[in-house]
C-alpha positions in Angstrom: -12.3 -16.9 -6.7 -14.0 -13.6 -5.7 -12.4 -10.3 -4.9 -12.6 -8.8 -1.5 -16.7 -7.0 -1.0 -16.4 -3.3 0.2 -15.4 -2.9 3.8 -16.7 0.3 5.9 -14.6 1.0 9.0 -15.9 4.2 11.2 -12.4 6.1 11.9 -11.8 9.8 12.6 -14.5 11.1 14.8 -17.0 8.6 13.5 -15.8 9.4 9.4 -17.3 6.8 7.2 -14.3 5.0 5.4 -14.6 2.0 2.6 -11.8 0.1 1.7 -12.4 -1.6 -2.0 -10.5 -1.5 -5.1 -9.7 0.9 -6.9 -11.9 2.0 -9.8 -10.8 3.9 -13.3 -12.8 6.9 -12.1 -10.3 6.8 -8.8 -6.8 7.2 -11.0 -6.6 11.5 -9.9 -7.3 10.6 -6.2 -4.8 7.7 -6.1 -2.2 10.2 -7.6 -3.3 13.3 -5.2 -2.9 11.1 -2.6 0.5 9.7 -3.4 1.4 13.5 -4.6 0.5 14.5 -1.1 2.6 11.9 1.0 5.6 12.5 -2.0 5.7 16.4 -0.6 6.4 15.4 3.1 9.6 14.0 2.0 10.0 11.2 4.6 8.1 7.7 3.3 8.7 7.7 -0.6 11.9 7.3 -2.3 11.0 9.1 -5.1 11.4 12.9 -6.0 9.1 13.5 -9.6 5.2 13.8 -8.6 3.1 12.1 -11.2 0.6 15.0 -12.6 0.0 13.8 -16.6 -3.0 11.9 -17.0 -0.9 9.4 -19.4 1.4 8.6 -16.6 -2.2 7.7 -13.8 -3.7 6.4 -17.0 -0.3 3.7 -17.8 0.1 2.8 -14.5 -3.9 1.9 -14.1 -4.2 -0.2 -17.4 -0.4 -1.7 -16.4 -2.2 -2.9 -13.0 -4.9 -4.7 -15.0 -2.7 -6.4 -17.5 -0.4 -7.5 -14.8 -2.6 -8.9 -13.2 -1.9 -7.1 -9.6 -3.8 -5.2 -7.1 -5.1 -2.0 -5.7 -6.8 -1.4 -2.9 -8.0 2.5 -1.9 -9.3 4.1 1.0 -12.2 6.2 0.5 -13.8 8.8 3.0 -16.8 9.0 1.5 -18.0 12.5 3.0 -15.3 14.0 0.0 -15.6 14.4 -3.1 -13.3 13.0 -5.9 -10.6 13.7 -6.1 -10.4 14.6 -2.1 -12.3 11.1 -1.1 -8.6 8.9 -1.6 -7.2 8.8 1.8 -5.2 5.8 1.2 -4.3 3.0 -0.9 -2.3 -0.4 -0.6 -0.7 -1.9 -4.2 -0.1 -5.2 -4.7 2.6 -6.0 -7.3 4.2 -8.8 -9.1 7.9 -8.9 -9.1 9.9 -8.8 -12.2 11.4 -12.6 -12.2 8.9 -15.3 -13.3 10.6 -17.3 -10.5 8.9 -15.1 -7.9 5.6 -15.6 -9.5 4.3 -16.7 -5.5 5.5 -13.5 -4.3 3.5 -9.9 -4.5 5.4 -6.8 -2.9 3.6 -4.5 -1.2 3.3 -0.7 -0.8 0.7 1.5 1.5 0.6 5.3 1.8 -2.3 7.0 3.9 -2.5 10.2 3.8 -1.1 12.8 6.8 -4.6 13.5 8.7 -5.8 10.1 8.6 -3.0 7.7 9.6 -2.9 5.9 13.5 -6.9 4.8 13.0 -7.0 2.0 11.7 -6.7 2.4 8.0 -3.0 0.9 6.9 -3.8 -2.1 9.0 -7.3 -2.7 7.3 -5.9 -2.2 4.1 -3.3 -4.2 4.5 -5.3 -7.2 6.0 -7.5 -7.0 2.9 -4.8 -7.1 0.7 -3.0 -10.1 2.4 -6.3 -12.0 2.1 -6.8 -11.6 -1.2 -3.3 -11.8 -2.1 -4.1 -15.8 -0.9 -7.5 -16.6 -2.1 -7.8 -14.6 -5.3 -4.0 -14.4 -6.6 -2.7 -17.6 -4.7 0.7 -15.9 -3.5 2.4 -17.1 -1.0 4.2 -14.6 0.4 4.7 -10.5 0.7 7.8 -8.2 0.9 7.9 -4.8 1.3 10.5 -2.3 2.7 10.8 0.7 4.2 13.1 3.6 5.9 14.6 2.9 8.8 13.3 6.0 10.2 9.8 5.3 9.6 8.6 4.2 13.2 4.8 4.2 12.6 5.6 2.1 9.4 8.0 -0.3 11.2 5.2 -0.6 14.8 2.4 -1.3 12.3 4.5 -3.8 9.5 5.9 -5.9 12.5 2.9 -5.6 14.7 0.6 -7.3 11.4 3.4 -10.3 11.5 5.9 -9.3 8.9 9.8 -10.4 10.2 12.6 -8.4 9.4 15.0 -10.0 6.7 17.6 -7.6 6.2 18.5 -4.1 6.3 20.6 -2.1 3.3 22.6 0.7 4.8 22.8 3.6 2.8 20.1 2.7 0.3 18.6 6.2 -0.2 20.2 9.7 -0.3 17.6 12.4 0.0 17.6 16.1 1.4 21.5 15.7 2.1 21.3 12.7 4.1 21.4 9.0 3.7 18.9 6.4 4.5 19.1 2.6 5.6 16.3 0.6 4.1 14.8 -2.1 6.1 13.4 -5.1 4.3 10.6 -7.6 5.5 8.7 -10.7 4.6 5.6 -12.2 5.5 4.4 -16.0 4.7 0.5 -15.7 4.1 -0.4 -19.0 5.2 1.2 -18.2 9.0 -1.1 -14.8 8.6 -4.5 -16.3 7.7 -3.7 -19.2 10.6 -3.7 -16.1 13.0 -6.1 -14.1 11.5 -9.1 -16.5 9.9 
């Protein structure tokens, strides 16, 4: 089965953007990226930035011997590691009962979100999630306070399964998660 080719979307004023997977060479974009989104303090529920090149290096060979996916963003009038605007990860879940089942997580950085880019890198990923992996299904999650988040997960197709009040206590305040699912099959039906 082959991997998704390149895809070049024209977003932000006529800015040249490829969505393909993420390379060795991309592991201090990813990770300036995600450092980035991590400082707004609003979409990740996590506090420790990830700077060491052992921690980007583990988690890119822990992609590859998992067996899960990684798709980036790319603006290609930057320079590493400025040309990571986004990325969309794939992962397995830990019980070997889920094995049909990848979770998903999308950050885009600040500047470039509401063009275009979390929706085509999540389409990609969804399609290759099928034909390459052969899952049948994706979850992700999210704060209940992330409206662009929620417009663009339910707007793709994903249904909301349940909410966990309380989940996440950051900056003094508490935060209800909101969990969804999505059942690829239904997805590639509506979107050949």
């Amino acid at each position: 089965m082959k991997k998704i080719a390149e895809i070049t979307i024209k977003a932000l004023d006529n800015t040249t953007i490829t969505i393909r997977h993420v390379k060795k060479s991309d592991m201090h974009g990813v990770w300036k990226n995600f450092n980035e989104v991590l400082e707004e303090g609003i979409y990740l529920p996590v506090f420790t930035p990830v700077y060491t090149d052992w921690e980007k290096k583990t988690w890119y060979e822990n992609l590859k011997k998992e067996n899960e996916m990684c798709l980036v963003a790319e603006d290609n009038g930057l320079k590493p590691p400025y040309n990571i605007v986004g990325q969309c990860e794939l992962s397995n879940l830990q019980w070997e009962a889920s094995i049909h089942v990848f979770s998903l997580g999308i950050i885009v950085k600040k500047d470039y979100r509401d063009h275009g880019l979390g929706r085509a890198l999540i389409d990609g990923a969804i399609k290759e999630a099928k034909t390459v992996y052969n899952k049948e299904k994706i979850i992700l999650s999210c704060f209940s306070t992330n409206d662009r988040g929620i417009h663009l997960y339910e707007s793709i197709g994903f249904k909301r399964v349940g909410v966990r009040k309380k989940q996440f206590y950051m900056n003094s305040t508490y935060y209800d998660e909101i969990m969804y699912e999505l059942f690829i099959d239904d997805y590639m039906n509506e979107h050949p």
